[in-house]
C-alpha positions in Angstrom: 16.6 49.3 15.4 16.1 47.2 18.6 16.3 43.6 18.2 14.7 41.4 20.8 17.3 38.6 21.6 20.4 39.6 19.8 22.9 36.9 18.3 26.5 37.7 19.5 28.8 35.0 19.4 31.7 34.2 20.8 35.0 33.4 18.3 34.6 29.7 19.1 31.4 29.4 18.3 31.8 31.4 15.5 34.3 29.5 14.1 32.2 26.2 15.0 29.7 27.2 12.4 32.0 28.4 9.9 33.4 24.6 10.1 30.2 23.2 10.2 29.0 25.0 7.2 32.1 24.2 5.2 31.6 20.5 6.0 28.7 19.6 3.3 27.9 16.7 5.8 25.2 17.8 8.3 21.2 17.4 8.0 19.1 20.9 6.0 18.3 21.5 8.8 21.0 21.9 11.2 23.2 23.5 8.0 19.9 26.4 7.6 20.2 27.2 11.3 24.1 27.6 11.0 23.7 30.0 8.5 20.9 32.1 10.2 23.3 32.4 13.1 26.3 33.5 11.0 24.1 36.4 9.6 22.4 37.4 12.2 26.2 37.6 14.2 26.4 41.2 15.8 23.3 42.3 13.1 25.7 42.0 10.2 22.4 41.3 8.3 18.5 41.9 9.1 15.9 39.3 9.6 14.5 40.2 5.9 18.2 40.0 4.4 18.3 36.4 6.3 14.7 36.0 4.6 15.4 36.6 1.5 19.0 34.6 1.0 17.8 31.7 2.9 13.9 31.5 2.2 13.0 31.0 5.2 9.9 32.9 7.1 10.0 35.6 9.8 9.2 33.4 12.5 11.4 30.7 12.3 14.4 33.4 12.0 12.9 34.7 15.1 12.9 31.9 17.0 16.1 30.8 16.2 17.4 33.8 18.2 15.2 33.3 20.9 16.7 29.9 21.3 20.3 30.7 20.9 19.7 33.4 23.9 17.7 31.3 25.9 19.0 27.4 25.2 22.5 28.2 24.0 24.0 26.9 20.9 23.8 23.2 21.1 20.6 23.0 21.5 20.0 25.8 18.7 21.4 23.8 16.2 20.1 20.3 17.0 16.3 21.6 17.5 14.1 18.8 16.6 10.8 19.3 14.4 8.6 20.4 16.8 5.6 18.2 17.5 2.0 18.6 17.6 2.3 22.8 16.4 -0.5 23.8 14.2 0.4 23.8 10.2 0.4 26.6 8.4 -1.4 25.2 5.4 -4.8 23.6 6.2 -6.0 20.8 3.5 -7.3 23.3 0.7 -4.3 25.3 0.6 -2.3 21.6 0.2 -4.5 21.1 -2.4 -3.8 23.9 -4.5 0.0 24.0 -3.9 -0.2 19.8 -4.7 -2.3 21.4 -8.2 0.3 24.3 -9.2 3.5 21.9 -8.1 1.8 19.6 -11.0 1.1 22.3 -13.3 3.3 23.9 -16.2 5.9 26.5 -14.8 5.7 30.0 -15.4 6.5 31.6 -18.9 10.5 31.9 -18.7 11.1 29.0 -16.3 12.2 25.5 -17.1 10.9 24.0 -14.1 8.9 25.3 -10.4 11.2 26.2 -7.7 10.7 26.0 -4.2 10.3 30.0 -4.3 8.0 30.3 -7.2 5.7 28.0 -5.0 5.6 29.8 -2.0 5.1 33.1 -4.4 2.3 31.5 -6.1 0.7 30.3 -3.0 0.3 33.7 -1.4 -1.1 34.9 -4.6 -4.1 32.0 -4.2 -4.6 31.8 -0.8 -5.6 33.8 2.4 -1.5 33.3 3.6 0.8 36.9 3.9 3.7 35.1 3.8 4.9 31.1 3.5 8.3 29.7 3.3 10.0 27.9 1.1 10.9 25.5 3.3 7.0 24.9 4.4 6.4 24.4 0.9 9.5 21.6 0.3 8.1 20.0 3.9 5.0 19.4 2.7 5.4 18.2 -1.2 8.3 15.8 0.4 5.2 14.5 2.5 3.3 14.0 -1.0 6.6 12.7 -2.7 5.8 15.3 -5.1 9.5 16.8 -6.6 8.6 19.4 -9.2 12.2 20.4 -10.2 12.6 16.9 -11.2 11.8 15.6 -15.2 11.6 12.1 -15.8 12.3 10.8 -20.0 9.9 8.4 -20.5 8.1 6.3 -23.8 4.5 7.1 -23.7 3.3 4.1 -25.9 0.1 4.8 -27.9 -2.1 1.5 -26.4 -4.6 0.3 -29.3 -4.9 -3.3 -31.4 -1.9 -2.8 -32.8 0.1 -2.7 -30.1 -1.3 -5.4 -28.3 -1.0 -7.6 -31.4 3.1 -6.8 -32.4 3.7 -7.0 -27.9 1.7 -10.4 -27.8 3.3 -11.4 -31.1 6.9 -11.0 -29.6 6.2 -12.2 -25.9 5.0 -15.6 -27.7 8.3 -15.9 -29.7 10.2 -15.1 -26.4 8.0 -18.2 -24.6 9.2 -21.1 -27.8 11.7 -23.7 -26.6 14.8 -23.4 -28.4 14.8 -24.9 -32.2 18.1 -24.9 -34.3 15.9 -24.5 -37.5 13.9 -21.4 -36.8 16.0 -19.2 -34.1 14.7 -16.7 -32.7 17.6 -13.6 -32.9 17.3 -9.5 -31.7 18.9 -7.5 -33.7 19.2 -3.3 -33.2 21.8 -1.0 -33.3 24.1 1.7 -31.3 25.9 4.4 -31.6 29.4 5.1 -30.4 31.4 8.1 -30.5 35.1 7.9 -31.4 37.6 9.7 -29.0 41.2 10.1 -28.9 43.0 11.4 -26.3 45.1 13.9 -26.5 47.6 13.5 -24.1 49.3 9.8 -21.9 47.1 9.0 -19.3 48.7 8.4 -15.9 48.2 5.1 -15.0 46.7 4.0 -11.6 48.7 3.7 -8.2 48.6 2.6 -5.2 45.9 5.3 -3.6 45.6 7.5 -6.7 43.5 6.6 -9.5 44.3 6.5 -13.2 44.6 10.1 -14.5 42.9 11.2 -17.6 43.6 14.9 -19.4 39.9 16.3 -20.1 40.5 17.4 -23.7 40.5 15.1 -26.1 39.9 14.9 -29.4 36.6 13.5 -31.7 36.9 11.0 -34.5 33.8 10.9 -36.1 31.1 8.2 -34.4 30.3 4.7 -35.4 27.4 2.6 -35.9 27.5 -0.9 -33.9 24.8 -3.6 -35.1 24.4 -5.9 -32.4 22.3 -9.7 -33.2 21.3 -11.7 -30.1 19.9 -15.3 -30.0 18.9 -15.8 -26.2 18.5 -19.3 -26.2 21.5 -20.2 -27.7 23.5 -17.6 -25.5 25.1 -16.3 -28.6 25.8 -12.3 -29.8 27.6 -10.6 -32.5 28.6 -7.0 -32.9 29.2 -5.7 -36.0 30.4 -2.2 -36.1 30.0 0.0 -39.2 30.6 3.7 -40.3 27.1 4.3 -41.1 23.3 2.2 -40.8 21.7 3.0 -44.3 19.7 0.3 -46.5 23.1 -1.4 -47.6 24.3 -2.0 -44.0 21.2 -3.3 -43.2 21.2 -5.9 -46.0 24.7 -6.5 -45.3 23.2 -7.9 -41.9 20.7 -9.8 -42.5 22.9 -11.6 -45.4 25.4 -13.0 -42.5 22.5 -13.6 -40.8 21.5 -16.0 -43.7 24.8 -16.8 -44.5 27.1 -17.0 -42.4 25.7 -17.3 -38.6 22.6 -19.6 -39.6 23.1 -21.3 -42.9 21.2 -24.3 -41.7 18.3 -22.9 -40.4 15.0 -23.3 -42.5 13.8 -19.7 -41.3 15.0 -17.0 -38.7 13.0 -15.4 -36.9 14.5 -11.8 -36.3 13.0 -9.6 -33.6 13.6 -5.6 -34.2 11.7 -2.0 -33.7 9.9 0.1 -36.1 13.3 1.6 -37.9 12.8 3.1 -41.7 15.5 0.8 -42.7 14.5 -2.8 -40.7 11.6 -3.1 -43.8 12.3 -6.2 -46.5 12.6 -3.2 -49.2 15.9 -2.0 -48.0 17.2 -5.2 -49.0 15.9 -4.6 -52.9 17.4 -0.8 -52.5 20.7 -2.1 -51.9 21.2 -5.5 -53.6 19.9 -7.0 -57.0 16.4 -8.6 -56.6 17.2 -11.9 -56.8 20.0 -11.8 -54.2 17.4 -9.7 -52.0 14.7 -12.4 -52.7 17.2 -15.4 -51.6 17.8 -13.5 -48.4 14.1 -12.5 -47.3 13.0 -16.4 -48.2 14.7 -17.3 -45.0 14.0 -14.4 -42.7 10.8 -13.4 -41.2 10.2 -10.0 -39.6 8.7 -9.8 -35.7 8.0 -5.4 -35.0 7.5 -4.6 -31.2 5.3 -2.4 -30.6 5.9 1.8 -31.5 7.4 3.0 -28.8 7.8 0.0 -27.0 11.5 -0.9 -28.4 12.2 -2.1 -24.4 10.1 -5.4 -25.4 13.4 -6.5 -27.8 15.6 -8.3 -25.6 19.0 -6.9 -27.0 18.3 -3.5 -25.7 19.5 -5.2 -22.6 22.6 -6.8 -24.1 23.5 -3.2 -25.8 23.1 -1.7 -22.5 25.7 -4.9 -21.1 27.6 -3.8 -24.1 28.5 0.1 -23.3 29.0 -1.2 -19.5 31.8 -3.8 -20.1 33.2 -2.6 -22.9 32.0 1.0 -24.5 32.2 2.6 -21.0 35.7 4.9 -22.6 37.6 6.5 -24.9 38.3 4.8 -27.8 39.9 6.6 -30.4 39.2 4.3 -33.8 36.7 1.9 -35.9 40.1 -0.2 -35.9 40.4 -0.2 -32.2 36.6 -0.6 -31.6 36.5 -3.8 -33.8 39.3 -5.2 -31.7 37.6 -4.6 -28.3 33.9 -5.6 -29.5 35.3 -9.1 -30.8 37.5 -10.0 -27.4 34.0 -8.3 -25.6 31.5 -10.9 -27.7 34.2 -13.8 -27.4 34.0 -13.5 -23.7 30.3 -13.7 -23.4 29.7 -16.1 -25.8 32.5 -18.4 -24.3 30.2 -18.0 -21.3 27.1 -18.3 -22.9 25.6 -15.4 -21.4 21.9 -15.1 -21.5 18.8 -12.9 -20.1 16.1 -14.4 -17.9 13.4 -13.0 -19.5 10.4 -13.2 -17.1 7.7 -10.9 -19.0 4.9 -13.6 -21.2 1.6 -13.0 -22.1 -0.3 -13.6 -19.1 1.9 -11.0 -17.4 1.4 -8.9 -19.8 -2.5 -9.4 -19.9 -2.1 -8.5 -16.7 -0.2 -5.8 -15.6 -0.6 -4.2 -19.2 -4.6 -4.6 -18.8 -4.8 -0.9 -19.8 -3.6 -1.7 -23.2 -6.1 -3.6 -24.1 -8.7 -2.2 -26.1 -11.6 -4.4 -24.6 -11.0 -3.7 -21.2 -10.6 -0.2 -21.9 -14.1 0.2 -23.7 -15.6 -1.9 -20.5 -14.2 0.3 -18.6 -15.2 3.3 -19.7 -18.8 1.8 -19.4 
């Protein structure tokens, strides 16, 4: 078949675009164009071939080899976007690729490719063909990324939320008091791991070495307390989190970390065990009742368990000092108390900056009021 301008290259340039594509440090772009030129070499591979492995349209393969024959390489290769041309999709056809790039994907696939797009967009539209790289260029203009899945709370805003968010932002806002502290308390989990062979140690440009088998111990439960004001945490790590451990808790809470208070205010989420009745299911009524006369229970909202301040010190937590292998509740008791002795040497705190006006504000959509009046 006669191919109006041919792609023949010479050994050097050949092997100029073998190195370029092995690089991995080049623009789409330049690295797409590369490619084309590679296949097209001497008609080792047709236009649709080139098509269909790259997803790229007939024209741009096209004039890609007009501009190798006509410009030479260089300028092949380093081809700006070329300005003013007309665009391929006019607004309505935006529109509805903007609506299916939003839309659930196709029975059988996890997530919308650039492909499926074009696909789809020749099925709804006038178009006979569209690339997949039209389709990328113009969902990167809308910051629209469809193969991308964010995890994410989706809070249920009513009353009750409101009240349980407003009723911990105001603790959070109270000046420090000795006699009723304000503490978070939650929990993590950590998996035990031993390894199963020496790790080389670091050295001078070579990092430490670490075999990729290892082997699992079991996991362990960490309850973590933190009073904010007084710059003061505890970890307490524990083979499981049932009622018991719970009331295990909150008795050194009362015990032996605030005897003297007169009540403490513990902040926590919306856990099966963090109720008052998991202290009667594990100890005898009166020791449960002794316990609960000097606590005081503050619920963030459901799913709203980033409003308790220790979340943040948990996360501090697996940074400085969970962040490996550790093969043993023996050897994670160790490196929890030399981790909590540092920081509370330091006095470590969090600069909370979120109240209640700032939540009235930015939150406004929470609020049932404004939502009614809005809806008006």
């Amino acid at each position: 078949m006669h191919i109006k301008y041919p792609v023949e290259l010479s050994a050097e340039e050949r092997e100029e675009l073998m190195t370029l594509t092995r690089a991995g440090k080049v623009s789409v772009r330049k690295l797409k164009r590369a490619q084309v030129l590679l296949m097209a070499d001497r008609r080792r591979h047709t236009d649709e071939q080139i098509r269909a492995a790259l997803s790229m349209g007939a024209s741009t393969i096209y004039r890609i080899r007009k501009q190798l024959v006509e410009e030479g390489l260089e300028a092949t290769l380093n081809e700006k976007a070329r300005p003013g041309g007309a665009r391929l999709l006019d607004a309505n056809m935006e529109a509805t690729l903007v609506a299916v790039a939003c839309s659930k994907p196709p029975a059988g696939r996890a997530r919308w490719t650039m492909q499926l797009l074009a696909d789809r967009l020749v099925v709804l539209t006038d178009l006979d063909t569209v690339s997949a790289d039209t389709v990328r260029r113009r969902l990167g203009e809308k910051k629209i990324k469809p193969w991308q899945k964010k995890m994410w709370c989706i809070p249920a805003f009513d009353a009750n939320f409101v009240a349980h968010m407003e009723d911990v932002l105001d603790l959070y806002a109270e000046e420090h008091d000795p006699k009723r502290p304000v503490v978070c308390f939650d929990e993590a989990m950590k998996q035990l791991v031993e390894e199963t062979r020496v790790p080389i140690p670091a050295a001078p440009g070579r990092p430490e070495r670490i075999d990729y088998e290892y082997k699992r111990n079991g996991t362990a439960n960490i309850f973590l307390f933190l009073d904010r004001l007084r710059g003061w945490r505890h970890a307490k790590p524990t083979s499981t989190k049932g009622n018991a451990d719970f009331a295990e808790c909150m008795r050194d809470l009362v015990d032996v970390h605030y005897p003297d208070a007169d009540v403490i205010r513990v902040v926590m989420d919306n856990l099966g065990t963090h109720r008052p009745g998991a202290l009667y299911a594990a100890l005898p009524p009166a020791e449960a009742r002794r316990i609960l006369r000097k606590l005081e229970f503050h619920y963030t909202p459901k799913h709203a368990s980033w409003l308790n301040m220790v979340e943040i010190e948990i996360g501090t937590m697996n940074r400085q000092c969970l962040d490996r292998r550790i093969p043993d509740h023996k050897t994670l008791t160790a490196e929890l108390q030399a981790w909590e002795h540092e920081r509370n040497q330091e006095a470590a705190t969090i600069d909370w900056m979120f109240d209640v006006d700032a939540a009235r504000r930015k939150l406004a959509r929470a609020y049932p009021l404004n939502q009614s009046e809005s809806q008006r």
